[in-house]
VOGU-3710 file (C-alpha; in Angstrom, 3 decimals, decimal comma):
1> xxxxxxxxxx> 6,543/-20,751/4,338  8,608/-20,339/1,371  6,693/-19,767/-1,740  3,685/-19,089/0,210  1,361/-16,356/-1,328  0,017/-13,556/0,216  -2,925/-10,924/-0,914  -2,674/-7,768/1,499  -5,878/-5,318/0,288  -5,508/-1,385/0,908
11> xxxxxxxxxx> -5,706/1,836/-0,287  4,965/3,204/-6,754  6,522/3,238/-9,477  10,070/2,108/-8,339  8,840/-1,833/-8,862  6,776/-3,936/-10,660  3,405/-4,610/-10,017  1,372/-8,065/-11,420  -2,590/-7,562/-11,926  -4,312/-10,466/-11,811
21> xxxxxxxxxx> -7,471/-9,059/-12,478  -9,270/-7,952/-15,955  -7,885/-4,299/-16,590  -5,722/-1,725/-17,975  -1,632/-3,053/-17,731  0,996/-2,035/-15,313  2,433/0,748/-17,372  -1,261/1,615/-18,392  -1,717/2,589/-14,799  1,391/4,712/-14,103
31> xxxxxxxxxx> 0,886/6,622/-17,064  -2,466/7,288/-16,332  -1,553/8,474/-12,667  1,218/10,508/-14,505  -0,847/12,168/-16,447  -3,318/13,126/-13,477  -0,395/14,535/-11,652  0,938/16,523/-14,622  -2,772/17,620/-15,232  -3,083/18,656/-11,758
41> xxxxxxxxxx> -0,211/20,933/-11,946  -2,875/23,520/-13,966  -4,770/23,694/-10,651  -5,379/27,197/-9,325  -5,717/25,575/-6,258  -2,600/26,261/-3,989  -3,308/22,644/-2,140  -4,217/20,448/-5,447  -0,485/22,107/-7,656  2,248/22,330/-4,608
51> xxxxxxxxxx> 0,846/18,800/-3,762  1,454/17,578/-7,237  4,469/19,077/-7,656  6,065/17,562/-4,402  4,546/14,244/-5,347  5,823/13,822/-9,350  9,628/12,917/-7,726  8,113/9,379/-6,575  8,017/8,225/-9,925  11,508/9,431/-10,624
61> xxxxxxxxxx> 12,481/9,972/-14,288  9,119/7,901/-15,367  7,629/11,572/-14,636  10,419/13,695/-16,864  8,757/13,158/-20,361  5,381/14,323/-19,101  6,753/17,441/-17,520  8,666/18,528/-20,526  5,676/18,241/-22,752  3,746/20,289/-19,898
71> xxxxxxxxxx> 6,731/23,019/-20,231  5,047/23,704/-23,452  1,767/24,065/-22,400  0,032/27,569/-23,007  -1,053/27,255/-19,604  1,777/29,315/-17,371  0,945/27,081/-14,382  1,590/23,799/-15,763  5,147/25,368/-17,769  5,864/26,886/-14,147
81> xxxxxxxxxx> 5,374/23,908/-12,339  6,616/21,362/-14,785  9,571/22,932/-14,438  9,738/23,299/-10,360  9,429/19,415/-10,501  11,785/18,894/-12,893  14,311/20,616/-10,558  13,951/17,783/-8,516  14,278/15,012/-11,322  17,484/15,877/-12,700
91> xxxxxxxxxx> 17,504/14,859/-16,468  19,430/15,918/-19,428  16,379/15,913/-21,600  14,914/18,640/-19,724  17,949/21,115/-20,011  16,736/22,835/-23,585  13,098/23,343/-22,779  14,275/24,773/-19,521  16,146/27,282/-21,037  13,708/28,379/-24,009
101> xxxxxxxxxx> 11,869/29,146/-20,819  13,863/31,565/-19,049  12,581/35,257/-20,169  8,846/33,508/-19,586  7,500/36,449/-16,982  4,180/34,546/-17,121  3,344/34,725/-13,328  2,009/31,590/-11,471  -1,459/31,909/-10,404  -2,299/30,016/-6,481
111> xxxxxxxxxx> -5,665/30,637/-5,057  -6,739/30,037/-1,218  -10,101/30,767/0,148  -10,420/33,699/2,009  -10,805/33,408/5,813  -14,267/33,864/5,782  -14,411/31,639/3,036  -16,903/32,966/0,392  -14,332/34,087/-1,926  -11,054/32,774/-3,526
121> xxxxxxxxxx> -8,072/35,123/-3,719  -4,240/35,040/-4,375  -2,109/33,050/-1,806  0,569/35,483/-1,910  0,052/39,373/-2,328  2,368/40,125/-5,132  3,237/37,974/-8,054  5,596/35,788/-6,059  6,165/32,984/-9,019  6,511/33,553/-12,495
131> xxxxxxxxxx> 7,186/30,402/-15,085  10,841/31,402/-16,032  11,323/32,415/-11,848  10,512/28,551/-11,724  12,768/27,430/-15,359  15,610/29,265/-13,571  15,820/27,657/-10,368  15,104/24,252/-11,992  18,412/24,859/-14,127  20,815/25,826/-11,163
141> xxxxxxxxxx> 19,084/22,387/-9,521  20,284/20,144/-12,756  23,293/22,202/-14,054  25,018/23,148/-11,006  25,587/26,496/-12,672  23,930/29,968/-11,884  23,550/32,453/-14,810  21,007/35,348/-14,817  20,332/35,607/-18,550  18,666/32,923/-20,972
151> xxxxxxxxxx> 22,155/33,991/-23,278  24,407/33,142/-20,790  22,369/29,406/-20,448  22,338/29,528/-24,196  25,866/29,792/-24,493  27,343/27,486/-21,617  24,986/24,846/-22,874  26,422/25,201/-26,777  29,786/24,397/-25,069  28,764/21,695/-22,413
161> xxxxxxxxxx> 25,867/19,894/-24,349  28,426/16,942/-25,882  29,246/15,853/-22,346  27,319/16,905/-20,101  25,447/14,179/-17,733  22,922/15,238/-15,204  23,329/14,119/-11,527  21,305/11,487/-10,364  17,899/12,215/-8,242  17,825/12,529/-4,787
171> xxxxxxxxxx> 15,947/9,690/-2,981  12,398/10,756/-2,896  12,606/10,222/0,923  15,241/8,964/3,053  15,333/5,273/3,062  13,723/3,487/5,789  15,235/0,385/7,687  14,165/-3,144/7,057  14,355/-4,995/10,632  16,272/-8,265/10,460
181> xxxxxxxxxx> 13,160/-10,100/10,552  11,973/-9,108/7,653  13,996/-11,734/5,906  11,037/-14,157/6,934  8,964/-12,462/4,308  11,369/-13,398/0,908  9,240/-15,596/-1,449  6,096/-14,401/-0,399  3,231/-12,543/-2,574  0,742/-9,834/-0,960
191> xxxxxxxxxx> -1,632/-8,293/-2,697  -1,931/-4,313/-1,741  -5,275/-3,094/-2,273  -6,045/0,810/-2,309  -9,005/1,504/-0,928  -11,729/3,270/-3,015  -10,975/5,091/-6,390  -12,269/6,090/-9,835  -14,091/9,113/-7,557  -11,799/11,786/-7,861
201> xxxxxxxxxx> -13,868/13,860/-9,910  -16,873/14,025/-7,192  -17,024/17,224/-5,151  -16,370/16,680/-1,757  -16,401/12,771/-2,026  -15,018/11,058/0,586  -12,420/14,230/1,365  -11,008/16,300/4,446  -11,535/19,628/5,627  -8,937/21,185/2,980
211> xxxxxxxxxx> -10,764/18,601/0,193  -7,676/16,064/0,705  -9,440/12,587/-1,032  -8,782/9,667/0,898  -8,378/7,516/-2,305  -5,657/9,373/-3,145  -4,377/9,405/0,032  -5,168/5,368/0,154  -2,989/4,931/-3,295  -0,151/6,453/-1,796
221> xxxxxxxxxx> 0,136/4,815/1,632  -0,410/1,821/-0,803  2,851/2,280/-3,098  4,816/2,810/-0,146  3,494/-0,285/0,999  4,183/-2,370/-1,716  7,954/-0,537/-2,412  8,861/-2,193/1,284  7,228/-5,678/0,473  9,412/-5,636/-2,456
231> xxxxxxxxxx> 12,433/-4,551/-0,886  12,167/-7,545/1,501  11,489/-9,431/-1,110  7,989/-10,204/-1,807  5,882/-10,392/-4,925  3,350/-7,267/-4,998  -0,173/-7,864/-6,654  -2,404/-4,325/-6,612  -5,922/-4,313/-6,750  -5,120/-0,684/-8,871
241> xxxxxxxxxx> -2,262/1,524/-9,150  -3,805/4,663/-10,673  -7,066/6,562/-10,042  -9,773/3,969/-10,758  -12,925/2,337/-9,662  -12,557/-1,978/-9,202  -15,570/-3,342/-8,132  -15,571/-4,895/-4,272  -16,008/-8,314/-5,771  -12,679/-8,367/-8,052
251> xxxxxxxxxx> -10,670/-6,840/-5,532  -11,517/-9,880/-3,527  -10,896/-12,426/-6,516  -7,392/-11,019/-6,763  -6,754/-12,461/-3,825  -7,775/-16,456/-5,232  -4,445/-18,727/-4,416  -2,694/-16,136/-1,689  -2,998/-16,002/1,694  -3,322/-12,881/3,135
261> xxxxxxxxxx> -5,313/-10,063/1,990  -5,249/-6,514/3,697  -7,019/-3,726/2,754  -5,769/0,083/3,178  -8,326/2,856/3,826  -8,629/6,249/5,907  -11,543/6,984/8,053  -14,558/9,513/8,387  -16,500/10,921/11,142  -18,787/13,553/12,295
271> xxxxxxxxxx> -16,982/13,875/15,384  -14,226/16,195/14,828  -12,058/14,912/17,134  -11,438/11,205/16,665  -7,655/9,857/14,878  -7,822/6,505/16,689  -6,102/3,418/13,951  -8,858/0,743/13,806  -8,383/-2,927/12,250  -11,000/-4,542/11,015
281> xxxxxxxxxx> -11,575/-8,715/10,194  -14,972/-10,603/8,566  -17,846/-11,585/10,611  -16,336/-13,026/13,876  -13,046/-13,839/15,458  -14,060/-17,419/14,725  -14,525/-16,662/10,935  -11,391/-17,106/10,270  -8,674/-16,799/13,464  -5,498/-16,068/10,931
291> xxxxxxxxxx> -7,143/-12,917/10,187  -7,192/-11,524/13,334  -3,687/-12,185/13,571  -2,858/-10,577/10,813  -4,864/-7,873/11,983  -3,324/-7,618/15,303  0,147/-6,958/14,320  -1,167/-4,949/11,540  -2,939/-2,530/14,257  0,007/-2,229/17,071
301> xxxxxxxxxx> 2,859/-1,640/14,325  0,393/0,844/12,659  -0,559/2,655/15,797  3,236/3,168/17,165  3,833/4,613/13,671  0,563/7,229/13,323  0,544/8,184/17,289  -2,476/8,958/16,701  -4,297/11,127/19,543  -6,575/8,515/20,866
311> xxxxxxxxxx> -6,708/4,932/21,446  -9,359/2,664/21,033  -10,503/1,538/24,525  -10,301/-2,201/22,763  -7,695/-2,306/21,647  -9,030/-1,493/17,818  -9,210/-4,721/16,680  -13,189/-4,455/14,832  -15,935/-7,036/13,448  -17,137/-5,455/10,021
321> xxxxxxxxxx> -20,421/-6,636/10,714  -20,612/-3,534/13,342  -20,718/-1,304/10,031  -22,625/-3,805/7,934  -24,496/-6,564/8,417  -23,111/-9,105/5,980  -19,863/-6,826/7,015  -17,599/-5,459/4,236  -17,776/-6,585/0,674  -14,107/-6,401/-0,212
331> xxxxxxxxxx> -13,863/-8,828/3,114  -16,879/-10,973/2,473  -15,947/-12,019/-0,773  -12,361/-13,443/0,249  -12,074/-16,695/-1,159  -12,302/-19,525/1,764  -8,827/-20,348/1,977  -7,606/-16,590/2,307  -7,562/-14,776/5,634  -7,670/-11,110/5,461
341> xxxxxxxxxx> -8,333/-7,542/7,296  -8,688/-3,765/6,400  -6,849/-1,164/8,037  -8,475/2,487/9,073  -5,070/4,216/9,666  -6,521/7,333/10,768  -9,623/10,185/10,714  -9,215/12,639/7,689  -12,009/14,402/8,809  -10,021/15,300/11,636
351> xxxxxxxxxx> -8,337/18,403/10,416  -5,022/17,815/12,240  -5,093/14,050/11,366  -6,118/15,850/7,665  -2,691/18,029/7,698  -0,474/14,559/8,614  -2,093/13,225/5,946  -1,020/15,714/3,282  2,482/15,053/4,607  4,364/12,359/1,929
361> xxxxxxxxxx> 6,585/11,797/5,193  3,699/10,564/7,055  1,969/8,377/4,260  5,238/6,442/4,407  5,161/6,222/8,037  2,016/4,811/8,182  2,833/1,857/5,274  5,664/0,976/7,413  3,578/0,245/10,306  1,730/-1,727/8,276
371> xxxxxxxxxx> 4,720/-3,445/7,144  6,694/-3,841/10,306  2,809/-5,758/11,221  3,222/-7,818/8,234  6,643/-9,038/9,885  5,624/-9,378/13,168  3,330/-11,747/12,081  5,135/-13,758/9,745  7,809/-13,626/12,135  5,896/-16,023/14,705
381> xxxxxxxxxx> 5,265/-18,585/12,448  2,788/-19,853/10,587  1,780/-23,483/11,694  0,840/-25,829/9,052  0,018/-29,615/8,363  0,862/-31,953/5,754  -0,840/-35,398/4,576  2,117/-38,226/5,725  -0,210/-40,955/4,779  -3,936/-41,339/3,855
391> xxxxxxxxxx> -6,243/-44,961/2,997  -9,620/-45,417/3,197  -9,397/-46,247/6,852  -6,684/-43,371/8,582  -5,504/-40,356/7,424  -2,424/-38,542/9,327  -0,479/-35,647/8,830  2,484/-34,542/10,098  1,947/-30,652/12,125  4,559/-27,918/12,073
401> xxxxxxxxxx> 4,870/-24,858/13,831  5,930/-22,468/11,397  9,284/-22,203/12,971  11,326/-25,052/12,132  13,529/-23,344/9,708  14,724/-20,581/12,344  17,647/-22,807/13,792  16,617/-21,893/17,145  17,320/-23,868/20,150  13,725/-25,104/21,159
411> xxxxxxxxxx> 12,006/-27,876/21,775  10,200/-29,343/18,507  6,546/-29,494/17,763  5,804/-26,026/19,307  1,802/-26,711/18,885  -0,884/-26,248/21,334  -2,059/-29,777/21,595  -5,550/-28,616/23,034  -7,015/-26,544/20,102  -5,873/-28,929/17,304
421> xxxxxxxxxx> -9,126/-29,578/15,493  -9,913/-31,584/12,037  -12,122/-30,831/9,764  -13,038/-34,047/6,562  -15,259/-31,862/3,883  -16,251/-29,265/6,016  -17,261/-31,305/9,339  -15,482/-31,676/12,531  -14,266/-35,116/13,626  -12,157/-36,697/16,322
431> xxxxxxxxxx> -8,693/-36,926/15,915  -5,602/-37,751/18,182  -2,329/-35,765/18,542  0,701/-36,410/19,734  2,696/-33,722/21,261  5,805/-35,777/20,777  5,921/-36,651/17,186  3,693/-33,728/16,092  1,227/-36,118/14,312  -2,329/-35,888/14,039
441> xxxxxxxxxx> -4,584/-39,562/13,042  -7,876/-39,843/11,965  -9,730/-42,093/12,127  -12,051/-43,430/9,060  -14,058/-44,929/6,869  -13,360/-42,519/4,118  -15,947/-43,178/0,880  -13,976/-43,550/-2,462  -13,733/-40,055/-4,025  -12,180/-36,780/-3,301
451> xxxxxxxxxx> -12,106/-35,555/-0,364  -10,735/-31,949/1,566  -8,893/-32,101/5,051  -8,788/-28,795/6,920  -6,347/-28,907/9,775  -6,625/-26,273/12,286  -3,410/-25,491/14,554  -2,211/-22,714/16,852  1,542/-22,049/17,477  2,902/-20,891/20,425
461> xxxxxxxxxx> 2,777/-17,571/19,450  -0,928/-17,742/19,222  -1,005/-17,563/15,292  -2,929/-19,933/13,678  -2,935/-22,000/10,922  -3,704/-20,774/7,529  -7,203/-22,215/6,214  -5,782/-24,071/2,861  -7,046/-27,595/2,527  -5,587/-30,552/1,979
471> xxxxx> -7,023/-32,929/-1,062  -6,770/-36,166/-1,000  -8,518/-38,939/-2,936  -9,397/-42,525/-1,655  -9,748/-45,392/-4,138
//
């Protein structure tokens, strides 16, 4: 397993991301999104500002150079809310801007709809925020001090600006444990794919009863995602990390020399009530078995995590060709050797699923079921076969179960001897095992030339072997 690749597809700043794919660069991407997110902050729309304001902090002090060029804006809404976020990234850089912003009585504007919804008014019935209101509180939040007047900032800054150093950010969210397992996981790569984007700017587009857009929602889980992975030590590939259409096809191609692909998405439905976590594989369970064991950790770590309101009466585990005949594009395209699945975490057209989702809290909980899947599964072992020896009249490899390197006290060989199958370019043919030595012998002629081996191999976990073939050439 070590060095092994993985491609997870879905829908973070606080790593590094790798795209493999045509496309604007890592930092491309976050300042894009960081711009989006500043941008947003204009919004009159209660929802679309307080959102962006709670979610800036993720990108930590990435996001402090785009605020304090929004504290100039002549919009009052982005100065007012540039500065409420900067409260929460404390940086020295933002200290003089803050203050030139004190005596700013510009109020804040937030709209709702009203209850009968055919007209927007003020969330609040006085002027509840104003932009130096906002400048203020950010200052006590960096400073530590409290002064009432922009003199009294003035002058405790003219004798505190030589050494003063601004306390460090809180973490974003408390930090989540990593079980012991996930040590298994060190020296992988897994691609995280966002579901969806580039679609932002379409009115009511894939979105929620409040207009929450499931690609944004998708990006997020996605981050958090990829900010475990990388904490247990994996390499992260994302299909996109800002707001931005990929086509179907490439997302797939991303995933050329890993071995797992997942894909993140949220769910839709014109029955109001439904929440249930669904998990979805290509074609058939006999496409390719890895991915629906991937996909069944993936969907009972995922479920404990969302408690969602219903359960599938399945289990949740779904063929896309129930949505699609040729099933789902970002699936279908998978390169051969890659087994994959895409996760439908929840219902955002179910308006209490909707509110959960609009919870930052909750994103995170649902990328660390996804996670904790993405250790169960490595965790059992993934079986494997290598070429011992190979001529133009036998070829035999040597099996493992994935679990050699655990140190446990077990017998060896852990392989279910009946489902052991061969495949020489692409067609089954006999071969022996033997339970006791774990190798497999087949049986030729072989014709000179190249030639692909495909060993297929179930552990006693029931997790089978990844579909990578083995090359060989007879002479």
């Amino acid at each position: 397993m070590r060095g092994a690749w993985i491609v997870i597809c879905l829908t973070a700043c606080q790593g590094q991301l790798q795209l493999r794919a045509p496309g604007p660069t890592v930092d491309d991407e976050i300042a894009a999104d960081l711009e989006r997110y500043v941008k947003a902050l204009k919004s009159k729309n209660a929802a679309v500002c307080l959102d962006a304001v709670d979610y800036l902090p993720y990108f930590g002090r990435a996001a402090v150079p785009g605020l304090i060029a929004a504290l100039g804006s002549s919009d009052p809404n982005a100065r007012g809310w540039a500065a409420a976020a900067l409260g929460r990234i404390p940086d020295v850089r933002a200290v003089v801007p803050l203050i030139a912003l004190v005596d700013d009585r510009a109020p804040l504007q937030v709209f709702v709809l009203s209850d009968d919804g055919e007209e927007r008014h003020s969330a609040y019935d006085n002027e509840a925020y104003s932009v130096g209101q906002q400048a203020q509180i950010a200052l006590v939040a960096i400073s530590g001090q409290r002064f009432q007047h922009k003199s009294e900032w003035e002058k405790w800054w003219a004798g505190n600006a030589a050494t003063f150093v601004a306390p460090e950010p809180e973490p974003f969210l408390e930090p989540m444990p990593l079980p012991p397992q996930a040590r298994w996981l060190k020296g992988l790569k897994i691609c995280v794919d966002p579901g969806h984007g580039g679609d932002m700017h379409k009115r009511g587009y894939k979105r929620g009863p409040t207009s929450m857009s499931e690609a944004e929602v998708n990006l997020r889980v996605a981050r958090f995602l990829r900010d475990f992975l990388q904490q247990a030590g994996v390499t992260v590939v994302m299909t996109r990390g800002s707001d931005r259409e990929v086509d179907l096809k490439i997302r797939a191609q991303m995933a050329a020399g890993c071995d797992l692909f997942l894909s993140v998405h949220h769910n839709w439905s014109p029955r109001l009530q439904a929440q249930a976590t669904t998990t979805w594989y290509h074609e058939s369970q006999d496409h390719k078995p890895a991915s629906v064991d991937l996909a069944r950790y993936v969907q009972e770590e995922t479920i404990r995590q969302v408690e969602p309101g219903e359960f599938p009466r399945g289990g949740g585990l779904m063929a896309d060709t129930l949505m699609y005949n040729t099933g789902f594009a970002v699936l279908r395209h998978l390169p051969a050797d890659v087994p994959g699945c895409l996760v439908e975490t929840t219902y955002y057209s179910n308006l209490a699923m909707e509110r959960k989702l609009r919870d930052i809290a909750f994103n995170r909980r649902e990328a660390y079921g996804m996670f904790l899947g993405i250790v169960r599964y490595v965790y059992y072992g993934i079986p494997r076969a290598e070429i011992a020896e190979v001529n133009a009249d036998v070829l035999r490899a040597q099996t493992y179960d994935g679990l050699e390197d655990r140190r446990e006290w077990a017998s060896a060989h852990r392989v279910l001897s009946e489902y052991v199958r061969v495949k020489i370019d692409g067609a089954v043919v006999p071969c022996q095992y033997d339970p006791a030595t774990g190798r497999i012998e087949v049986k030729g002629p072989f014709g000179s030339g190249e030639h692909e081996a495909v060993v297929e191999l179930i552990n006693v976990h029931k997790n089978h072997s990844w579909p990578k073939p083995l090359k060989f050439t007879v002479r």
